[in-house]
Backbone bond lengths (Angstrom), bond angles and torsions (degrees), N, CA, C in turn:
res aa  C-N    CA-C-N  psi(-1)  N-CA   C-N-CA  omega(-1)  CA-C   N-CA-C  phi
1 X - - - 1.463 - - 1.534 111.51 -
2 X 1.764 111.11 -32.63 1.603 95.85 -170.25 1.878 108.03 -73.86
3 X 1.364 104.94 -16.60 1.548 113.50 -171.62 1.232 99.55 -59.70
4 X 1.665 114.17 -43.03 1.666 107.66 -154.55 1.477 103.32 -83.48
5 X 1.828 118.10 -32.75 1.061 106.93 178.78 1.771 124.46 -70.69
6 X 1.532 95.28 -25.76 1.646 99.49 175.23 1.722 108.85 -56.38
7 X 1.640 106.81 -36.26 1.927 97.96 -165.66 1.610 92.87 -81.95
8 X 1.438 121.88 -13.85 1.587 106.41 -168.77 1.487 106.86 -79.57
9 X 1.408 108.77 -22.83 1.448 101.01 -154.59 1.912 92.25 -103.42
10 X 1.320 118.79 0.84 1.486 120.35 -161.17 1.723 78.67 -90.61
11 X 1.566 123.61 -33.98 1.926 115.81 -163.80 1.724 93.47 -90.82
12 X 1.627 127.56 -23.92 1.200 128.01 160.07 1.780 120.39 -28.46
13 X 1.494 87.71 -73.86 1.374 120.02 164.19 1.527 110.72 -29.24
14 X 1.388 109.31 -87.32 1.298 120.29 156.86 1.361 126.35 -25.13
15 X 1.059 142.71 -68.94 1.632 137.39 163.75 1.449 111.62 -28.69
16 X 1.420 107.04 -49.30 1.387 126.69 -152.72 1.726 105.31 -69.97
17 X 1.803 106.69 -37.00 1.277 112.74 -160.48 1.513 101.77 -105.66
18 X 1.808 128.66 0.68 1.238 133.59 148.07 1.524 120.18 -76.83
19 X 1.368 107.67 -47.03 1.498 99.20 172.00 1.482 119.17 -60.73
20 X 1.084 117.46 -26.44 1.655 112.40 165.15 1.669 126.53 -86.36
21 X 0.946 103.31 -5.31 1.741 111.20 160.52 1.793 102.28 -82.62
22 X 1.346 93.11 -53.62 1.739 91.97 -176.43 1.561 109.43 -41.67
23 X 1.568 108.24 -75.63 1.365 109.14 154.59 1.402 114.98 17.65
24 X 1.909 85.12 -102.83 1.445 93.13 -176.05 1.227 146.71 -55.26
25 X 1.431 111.19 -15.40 1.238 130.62 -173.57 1.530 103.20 -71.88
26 X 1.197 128.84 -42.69 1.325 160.78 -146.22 1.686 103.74 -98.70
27 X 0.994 114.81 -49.33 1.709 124.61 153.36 1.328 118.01 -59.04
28 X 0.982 143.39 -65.87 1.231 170.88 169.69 1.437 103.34 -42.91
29 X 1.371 133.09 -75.38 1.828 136.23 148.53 1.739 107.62 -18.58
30 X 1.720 108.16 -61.70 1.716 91.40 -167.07 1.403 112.92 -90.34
31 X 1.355 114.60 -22.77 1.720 100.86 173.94 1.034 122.33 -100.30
32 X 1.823 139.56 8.97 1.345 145.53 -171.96 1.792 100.72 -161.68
33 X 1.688 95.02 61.80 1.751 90.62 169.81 1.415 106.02 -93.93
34 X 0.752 158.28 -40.60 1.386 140.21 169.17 2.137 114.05 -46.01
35 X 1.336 105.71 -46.19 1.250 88.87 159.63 1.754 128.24 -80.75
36 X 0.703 114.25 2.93 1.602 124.15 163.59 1.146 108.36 -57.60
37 X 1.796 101.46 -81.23 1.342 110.35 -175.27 1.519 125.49 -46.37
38 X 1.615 124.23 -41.60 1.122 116.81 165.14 1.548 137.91 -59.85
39 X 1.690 103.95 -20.55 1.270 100.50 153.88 1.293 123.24 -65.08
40 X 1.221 119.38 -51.08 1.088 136.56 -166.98 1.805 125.37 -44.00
41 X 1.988 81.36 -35.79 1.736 73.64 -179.87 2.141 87.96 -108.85
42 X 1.113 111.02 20.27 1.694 108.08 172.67 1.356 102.87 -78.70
43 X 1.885 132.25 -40.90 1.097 132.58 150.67 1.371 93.18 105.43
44 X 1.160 124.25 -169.94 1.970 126.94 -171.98 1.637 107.09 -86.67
45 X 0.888 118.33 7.31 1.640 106.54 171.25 1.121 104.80 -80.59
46 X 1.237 133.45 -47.41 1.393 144.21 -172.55 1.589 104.73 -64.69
47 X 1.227 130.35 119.16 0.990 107.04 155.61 1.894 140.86 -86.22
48 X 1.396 107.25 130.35 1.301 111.56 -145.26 1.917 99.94 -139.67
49 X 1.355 132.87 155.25 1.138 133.09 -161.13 1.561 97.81 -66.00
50 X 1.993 114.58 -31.60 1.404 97.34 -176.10 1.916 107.99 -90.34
51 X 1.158 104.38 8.77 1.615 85.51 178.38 1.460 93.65 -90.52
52 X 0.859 155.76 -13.07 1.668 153.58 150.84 1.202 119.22 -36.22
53 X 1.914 112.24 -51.47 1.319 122.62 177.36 1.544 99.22 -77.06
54 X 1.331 131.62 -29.71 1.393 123.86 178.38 1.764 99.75 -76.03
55 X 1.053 136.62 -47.45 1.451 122.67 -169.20 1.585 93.57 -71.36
56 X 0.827 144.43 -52.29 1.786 136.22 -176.42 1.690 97.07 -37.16
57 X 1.314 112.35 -55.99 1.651 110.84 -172.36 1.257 113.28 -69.66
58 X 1.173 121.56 -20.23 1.814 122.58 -156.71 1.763 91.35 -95.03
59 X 1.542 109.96 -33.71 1.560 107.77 173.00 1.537 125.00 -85.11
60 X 1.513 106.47 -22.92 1.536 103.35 176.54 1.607 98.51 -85.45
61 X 1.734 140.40 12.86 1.402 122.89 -172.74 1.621 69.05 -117.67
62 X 1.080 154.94 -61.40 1.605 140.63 -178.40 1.179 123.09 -43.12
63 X 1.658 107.51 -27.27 1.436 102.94 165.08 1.596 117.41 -76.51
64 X 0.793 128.95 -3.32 1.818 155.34 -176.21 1.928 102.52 -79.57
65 X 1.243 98.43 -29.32 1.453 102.19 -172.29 1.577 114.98 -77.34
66 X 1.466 118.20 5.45 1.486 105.33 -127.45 1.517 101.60 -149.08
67 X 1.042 151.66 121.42 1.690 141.24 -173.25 1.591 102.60 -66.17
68 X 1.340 80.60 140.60 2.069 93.52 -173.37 1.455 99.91 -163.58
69 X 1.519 98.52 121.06 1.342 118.68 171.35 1.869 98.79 -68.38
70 X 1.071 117.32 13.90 1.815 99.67 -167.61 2.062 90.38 -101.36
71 X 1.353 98.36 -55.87 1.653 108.63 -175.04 1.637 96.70 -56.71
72 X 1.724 90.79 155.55 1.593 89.16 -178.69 1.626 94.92 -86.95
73 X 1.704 84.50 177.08 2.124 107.13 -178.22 1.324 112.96 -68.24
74 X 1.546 103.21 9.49 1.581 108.91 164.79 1.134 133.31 -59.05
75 X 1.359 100.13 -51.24 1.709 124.43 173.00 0.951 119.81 -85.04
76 X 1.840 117.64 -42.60 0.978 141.07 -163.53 2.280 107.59 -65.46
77 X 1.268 95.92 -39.46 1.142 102.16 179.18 1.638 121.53 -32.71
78 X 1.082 94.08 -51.28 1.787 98.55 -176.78 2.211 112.54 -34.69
79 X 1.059 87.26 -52.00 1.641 109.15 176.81 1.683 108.82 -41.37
80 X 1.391 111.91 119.16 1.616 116.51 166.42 2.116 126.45 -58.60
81 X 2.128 83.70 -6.29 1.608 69.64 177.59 1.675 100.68 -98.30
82 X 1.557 134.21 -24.14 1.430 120.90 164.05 1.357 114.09 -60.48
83 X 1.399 129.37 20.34 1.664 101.92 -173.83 1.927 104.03 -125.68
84 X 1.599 99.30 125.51 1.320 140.63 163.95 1.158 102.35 -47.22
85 X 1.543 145.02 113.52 1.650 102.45 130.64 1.115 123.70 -97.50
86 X 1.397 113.26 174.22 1.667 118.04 175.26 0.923 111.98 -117.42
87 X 1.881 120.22 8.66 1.513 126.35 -161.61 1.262 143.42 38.05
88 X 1.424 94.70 45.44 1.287 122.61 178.76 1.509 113.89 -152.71
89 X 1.866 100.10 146.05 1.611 96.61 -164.60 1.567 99.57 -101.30
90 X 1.315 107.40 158.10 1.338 116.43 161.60 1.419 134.44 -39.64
91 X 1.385 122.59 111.15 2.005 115.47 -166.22 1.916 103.91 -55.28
92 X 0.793 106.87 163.45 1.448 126.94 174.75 1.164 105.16 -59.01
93 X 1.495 123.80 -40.94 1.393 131.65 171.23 1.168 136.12 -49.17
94 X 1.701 91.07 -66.83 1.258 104.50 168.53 1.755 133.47 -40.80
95 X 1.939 97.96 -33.57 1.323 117.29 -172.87 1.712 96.95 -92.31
96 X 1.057 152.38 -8.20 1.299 169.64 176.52 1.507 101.44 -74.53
97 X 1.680 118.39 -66.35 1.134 140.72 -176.55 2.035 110.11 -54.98
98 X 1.903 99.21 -47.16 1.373 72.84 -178.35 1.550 121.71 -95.87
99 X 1.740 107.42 7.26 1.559 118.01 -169.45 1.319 100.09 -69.20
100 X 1.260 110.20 -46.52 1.407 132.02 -173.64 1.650 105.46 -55.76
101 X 1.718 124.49 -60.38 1.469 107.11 171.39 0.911 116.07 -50.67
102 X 1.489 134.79 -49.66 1.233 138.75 179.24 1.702 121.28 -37.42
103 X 1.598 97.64 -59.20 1.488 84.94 166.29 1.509 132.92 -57.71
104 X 1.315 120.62 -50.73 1.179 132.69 158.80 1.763 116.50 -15.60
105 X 1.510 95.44 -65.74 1.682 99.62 168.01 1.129 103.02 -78.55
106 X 1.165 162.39 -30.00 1.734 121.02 169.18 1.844 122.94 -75.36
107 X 1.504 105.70 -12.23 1.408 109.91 171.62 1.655 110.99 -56.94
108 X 2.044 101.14 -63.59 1.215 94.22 177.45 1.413 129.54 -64.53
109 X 1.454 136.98 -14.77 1.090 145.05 -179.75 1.903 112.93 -58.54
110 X 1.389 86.29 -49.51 1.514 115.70 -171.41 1.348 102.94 -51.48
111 X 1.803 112.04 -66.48 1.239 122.20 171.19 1.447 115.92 -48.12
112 X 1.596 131.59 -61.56 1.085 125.36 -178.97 1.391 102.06 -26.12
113 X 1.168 99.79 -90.65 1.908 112.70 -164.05 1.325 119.90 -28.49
114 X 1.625 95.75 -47.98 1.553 97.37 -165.28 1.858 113.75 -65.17
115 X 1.281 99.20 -2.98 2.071 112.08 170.52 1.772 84.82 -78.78
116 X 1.202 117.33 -62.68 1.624 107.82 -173.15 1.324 123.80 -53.28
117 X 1.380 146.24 -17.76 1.486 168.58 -39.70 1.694 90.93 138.76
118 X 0.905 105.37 -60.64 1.815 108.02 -173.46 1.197 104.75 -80.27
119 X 1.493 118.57 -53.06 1.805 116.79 -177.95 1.644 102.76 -46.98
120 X 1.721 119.91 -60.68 1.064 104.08 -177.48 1.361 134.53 -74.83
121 X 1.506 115.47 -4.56 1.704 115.07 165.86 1.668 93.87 -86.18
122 X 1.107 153.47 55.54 1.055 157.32 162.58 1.557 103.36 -168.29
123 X 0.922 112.62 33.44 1.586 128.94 149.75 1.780 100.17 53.96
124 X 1.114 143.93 -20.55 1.198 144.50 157.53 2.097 110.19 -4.89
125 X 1.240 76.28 -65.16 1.707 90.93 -175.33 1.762 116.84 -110.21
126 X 1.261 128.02 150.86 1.647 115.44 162.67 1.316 123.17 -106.18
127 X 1.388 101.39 -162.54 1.367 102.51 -176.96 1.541 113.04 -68.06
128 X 1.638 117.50 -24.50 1.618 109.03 175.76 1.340 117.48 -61.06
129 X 1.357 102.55 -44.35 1.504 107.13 -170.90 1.798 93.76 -67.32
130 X 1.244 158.00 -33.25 1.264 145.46 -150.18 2.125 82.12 -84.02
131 X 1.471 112.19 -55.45 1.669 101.22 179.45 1.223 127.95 -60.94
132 X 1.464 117.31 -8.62 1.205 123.33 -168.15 1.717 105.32 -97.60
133 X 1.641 104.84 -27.92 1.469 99.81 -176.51 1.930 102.86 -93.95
134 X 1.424 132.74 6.38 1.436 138.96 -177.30 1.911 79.99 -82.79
135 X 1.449 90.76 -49.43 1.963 83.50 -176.55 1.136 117.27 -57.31
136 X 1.325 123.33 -32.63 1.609 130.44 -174.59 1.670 86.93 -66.59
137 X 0.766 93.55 -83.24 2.307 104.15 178.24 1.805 110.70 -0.08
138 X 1.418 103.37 -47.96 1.389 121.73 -156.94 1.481 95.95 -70.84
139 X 1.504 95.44 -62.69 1.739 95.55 175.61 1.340 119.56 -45.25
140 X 1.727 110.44 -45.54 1.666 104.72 -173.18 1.498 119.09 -71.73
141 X 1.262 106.08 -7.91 1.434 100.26 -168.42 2.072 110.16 -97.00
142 X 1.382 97.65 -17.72 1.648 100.14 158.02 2.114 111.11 -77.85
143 X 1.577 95.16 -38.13 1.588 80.11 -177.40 1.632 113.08 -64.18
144 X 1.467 110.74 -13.91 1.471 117.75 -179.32 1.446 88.90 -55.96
145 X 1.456 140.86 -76.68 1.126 162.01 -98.19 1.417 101.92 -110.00
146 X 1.353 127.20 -39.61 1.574 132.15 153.66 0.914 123.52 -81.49
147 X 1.882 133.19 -54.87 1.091 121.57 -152.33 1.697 102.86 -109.97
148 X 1.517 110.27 -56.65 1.791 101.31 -154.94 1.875 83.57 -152.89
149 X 0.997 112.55 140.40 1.567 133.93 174.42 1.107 121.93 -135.16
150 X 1.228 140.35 97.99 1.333 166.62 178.80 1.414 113.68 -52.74
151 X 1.880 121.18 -29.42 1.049 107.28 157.80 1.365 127.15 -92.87
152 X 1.058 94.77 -19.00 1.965 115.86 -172.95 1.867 105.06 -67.10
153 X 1.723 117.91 -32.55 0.858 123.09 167.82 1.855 134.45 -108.19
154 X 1.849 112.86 -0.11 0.802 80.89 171.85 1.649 95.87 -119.82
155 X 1.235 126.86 6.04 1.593 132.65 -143.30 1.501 103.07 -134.32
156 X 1.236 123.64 -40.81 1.577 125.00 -163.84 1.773 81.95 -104.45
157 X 1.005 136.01 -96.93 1.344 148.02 164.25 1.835 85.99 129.55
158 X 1.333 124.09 50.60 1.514 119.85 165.39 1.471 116.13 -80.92
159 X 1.006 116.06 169.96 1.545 115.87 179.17 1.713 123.97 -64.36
160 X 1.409 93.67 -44.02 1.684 109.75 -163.19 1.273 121.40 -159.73
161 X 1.137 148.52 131.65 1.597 151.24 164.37 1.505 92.62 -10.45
162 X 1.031 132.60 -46.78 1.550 140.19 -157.05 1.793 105.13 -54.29
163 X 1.610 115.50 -58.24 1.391 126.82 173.55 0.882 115.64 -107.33
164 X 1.756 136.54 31.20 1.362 137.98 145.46 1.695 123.52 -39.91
165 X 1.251 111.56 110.73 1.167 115.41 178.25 1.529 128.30 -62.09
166 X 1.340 118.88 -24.49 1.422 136.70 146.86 1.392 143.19 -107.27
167 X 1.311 106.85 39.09 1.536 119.86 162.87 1.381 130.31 -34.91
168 X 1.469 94.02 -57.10 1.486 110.06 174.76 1.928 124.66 -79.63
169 X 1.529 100.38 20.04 1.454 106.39 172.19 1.420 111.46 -103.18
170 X 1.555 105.82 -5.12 1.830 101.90 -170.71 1.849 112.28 -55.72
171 X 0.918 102.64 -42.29 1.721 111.47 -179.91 1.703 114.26 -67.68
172 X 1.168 115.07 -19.44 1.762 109.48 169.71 1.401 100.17 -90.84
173 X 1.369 118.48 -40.68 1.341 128.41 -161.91 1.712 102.15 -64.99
174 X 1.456 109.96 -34.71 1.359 135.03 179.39 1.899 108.16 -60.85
175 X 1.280 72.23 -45.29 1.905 94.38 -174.65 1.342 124.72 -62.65
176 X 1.772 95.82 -24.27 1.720 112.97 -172.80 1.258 128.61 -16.38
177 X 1.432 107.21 -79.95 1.214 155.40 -166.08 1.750 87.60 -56.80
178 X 1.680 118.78 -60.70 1.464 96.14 -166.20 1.553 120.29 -81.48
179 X 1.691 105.13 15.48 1.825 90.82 176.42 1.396 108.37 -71.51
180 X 1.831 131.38 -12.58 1.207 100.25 161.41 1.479 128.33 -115.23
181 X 1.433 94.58 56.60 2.060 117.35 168.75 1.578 87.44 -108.16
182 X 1.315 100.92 132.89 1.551 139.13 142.89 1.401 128.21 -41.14
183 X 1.297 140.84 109.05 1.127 125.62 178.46 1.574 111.84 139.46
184 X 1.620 112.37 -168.04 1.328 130.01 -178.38 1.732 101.53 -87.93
185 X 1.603 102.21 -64.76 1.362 111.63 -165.85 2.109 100.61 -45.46
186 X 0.995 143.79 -59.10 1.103 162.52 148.65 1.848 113.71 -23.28
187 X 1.132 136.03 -58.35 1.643 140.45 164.24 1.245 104.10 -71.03
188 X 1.237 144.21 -33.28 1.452 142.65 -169.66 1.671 86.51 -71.16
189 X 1.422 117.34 -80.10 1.353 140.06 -165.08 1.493 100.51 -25.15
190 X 1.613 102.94 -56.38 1.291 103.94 -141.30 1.712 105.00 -89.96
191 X 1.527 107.62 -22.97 1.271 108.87 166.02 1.748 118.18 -55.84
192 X 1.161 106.60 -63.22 1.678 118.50 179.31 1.447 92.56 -51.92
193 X 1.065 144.41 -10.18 1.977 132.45 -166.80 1.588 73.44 -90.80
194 X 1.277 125.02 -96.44 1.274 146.77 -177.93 1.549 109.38 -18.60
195 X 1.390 115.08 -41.45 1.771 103.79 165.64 1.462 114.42 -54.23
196 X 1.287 98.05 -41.93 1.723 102.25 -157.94 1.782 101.23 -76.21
197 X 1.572 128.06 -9.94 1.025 127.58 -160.11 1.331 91.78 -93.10
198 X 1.302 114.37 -48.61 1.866 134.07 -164.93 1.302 103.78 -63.91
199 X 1.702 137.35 -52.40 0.752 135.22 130.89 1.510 132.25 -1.52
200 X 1.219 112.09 -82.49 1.471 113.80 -173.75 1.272 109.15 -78.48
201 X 1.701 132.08 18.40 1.552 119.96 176.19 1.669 78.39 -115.16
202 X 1.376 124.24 -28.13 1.498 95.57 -171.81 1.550 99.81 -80.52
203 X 1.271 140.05 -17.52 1.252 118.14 -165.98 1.560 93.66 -92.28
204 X 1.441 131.03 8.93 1.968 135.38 178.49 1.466 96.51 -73.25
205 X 2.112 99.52 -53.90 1.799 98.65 -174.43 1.453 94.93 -82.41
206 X 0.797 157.54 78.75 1.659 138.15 157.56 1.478 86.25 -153.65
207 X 1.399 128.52 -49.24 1.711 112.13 -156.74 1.543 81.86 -156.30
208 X 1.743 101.39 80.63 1.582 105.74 163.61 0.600 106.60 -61.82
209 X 1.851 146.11 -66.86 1.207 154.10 -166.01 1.518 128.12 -5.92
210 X 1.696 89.64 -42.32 2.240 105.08 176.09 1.253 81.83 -47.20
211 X 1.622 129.41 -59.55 1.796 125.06 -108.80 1.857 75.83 -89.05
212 X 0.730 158.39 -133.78 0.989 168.46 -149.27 1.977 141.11 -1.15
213 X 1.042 141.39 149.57 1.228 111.06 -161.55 1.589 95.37 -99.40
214 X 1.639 121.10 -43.44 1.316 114.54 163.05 1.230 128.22 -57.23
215 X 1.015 128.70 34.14 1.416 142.63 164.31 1.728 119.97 -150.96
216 X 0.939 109.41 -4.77 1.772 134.21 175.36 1.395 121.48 -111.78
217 X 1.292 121.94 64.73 1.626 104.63 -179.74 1.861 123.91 -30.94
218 X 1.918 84.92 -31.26 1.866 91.24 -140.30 1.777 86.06 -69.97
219 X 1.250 133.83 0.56 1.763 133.69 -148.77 1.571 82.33 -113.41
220 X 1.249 144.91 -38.15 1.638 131.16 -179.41 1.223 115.39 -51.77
221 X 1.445 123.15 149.86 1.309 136.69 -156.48 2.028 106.10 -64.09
222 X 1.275 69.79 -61.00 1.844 86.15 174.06 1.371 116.52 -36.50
223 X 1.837 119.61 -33.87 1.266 118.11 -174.97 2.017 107.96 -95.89
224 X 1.004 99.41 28.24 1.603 101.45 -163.46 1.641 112.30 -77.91
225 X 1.254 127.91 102.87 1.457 94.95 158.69 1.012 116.37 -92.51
226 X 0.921 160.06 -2.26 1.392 142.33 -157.17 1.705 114.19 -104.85
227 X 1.671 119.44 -21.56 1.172 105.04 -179.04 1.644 105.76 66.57
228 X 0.734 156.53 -56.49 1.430 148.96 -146.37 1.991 111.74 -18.02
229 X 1.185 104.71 -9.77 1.503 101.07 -174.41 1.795 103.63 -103.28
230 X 1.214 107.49 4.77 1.547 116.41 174.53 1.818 118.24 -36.61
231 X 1.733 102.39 -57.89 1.447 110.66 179.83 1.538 90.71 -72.02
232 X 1.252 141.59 -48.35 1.253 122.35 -168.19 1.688 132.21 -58.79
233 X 1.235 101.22 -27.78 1.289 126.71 -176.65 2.133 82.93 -71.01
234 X 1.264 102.46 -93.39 1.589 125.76 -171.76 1.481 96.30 -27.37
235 X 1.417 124.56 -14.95 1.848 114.29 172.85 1.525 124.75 -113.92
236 X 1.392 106.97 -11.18 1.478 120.66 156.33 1.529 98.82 -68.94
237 X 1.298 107.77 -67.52 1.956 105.93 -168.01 1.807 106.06 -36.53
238 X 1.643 95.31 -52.24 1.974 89.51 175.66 1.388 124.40 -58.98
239 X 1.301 120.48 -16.00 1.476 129.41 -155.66 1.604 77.95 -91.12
240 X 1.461 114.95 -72.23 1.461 120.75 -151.35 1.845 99.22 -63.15
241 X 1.472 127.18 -4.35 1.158 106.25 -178.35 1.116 121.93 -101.71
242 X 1.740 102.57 -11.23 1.569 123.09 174.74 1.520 103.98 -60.76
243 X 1.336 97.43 -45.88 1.923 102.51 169.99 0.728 141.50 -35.88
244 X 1.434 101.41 -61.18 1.555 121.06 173.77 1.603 107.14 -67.18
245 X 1.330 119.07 -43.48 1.832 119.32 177.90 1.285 110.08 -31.18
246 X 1.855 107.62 -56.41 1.160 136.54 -142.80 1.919 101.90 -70.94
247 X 1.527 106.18 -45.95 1.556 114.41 -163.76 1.696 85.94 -107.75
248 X 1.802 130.42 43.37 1.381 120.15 131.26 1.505 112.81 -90.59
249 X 1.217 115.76 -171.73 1.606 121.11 -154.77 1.434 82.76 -105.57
């Protein structure tokens, strides 16, 4: 129990300490854009309110590098000390099944952005708004992780954060938005996102075996501590009962 409550309350945390960068970021953009921007292209030497929000990110994607009982076995999986076997490899299918969500989510991802990508080469939007919506990103990608995931449910169709086939893309995916910001704060970011991604697809082809549950004891439900799908579960049950309320007489 203390494991599951330590990883629930460590992505708690997490939500808690993106939505207040977002926040700020977002404050900070509409009532002090001229000082924005000059941070912005002053970059992390300077110290400035956003190289703060950039060192918070540059240390929580280093902490990404690293085995930690705190992150869930989502991420964590890649690592030779979480992995079970059951001596048995993953079906062709199975690996078919999650290449395939996977693609799916980087098509739509791709597309999304690239509308954000066009607004701002057509001046619509700037460079704040492109940092301000990587912050929006940050938040969505913990609410993925507690509450409701859009790829997890309509594109991958996996069970749980637990055997997500792209866990380890949240931080490039996060990063999106700033490959077209200028600067240090922005190439630093986005390189280290992109290690941690490159990384975790070569260790997918080299030692599928983690990714999978028929080949992963430690990824079956039964072996779970952490729960992390607790609120998710507890908001489908409300959704599906509103349903059912809805189609009595």
């Amino acid at each position: 129990m203390r494991v599951s409550n330590r990883t629930r309350h460590y992505y708690l945390a997490c939500l808690a300490a993106r939505t207040l960068a977002f926040g700020f970021l977002t404050v900070y953009a509409i009532w002090f854009p001229a000082r924005f921007d000059a941070d912005l292209a002053a970059g992390p030497l300077c110290l400035t309110p956003l190289t703060v929000v950039w060192l918070a990110l540059m240390l929580s994607m280093l902490f990404r590098l690293f085995p930690s009982r705190v992150e869930s076995l989502g991420c964590q999986k890649e690592f030779a000390g979480r992995f079970r076997p059951t001596g048995r490899e993953p079906s062709p299918e199975e690996v078919r099944q999650a290449d395939r969500g996977a693609l799916w989510v980087l098509l739509s991802w791709v597309g999304l952005n690239a509308l954000f990508f066009l607004a701002y080469r057509w001046g619509w939007i700037n460079q704040r708004f492109l940092v301000c919506l990587a912050g929006f990103y940050g938040v969505c990608d913990i609410v993925c992780i507690l509450f409701f995931c859009p790829f997890q449910s309509w594109m991958m169709r996996n069970r749980c954060c637990t055997t997500c086939r792209i866990y380890n893309w949240d931080y490039l995916m996060l990063c999106t938005p700033l490959l077209g910001v200028r600067g240090l704060f922005s190439l630093s970011a986005c390189l280290l996102a992109l290690g941690i991604l490159v990384r975790w697809e070569w260790t997918y082809h080299r030692r599928r075996e983690r990714f999978f549950v028929s080949s992963n004891d430690a990824l079956r439900c039964d072996q779970c501590q952490e729960h992390l799908c607790r609120y998710k579960r507890a908001l489908f049950a409300q959704r599906l009962q509103r349903r059912r309320e809805k189609q009595l007489p």
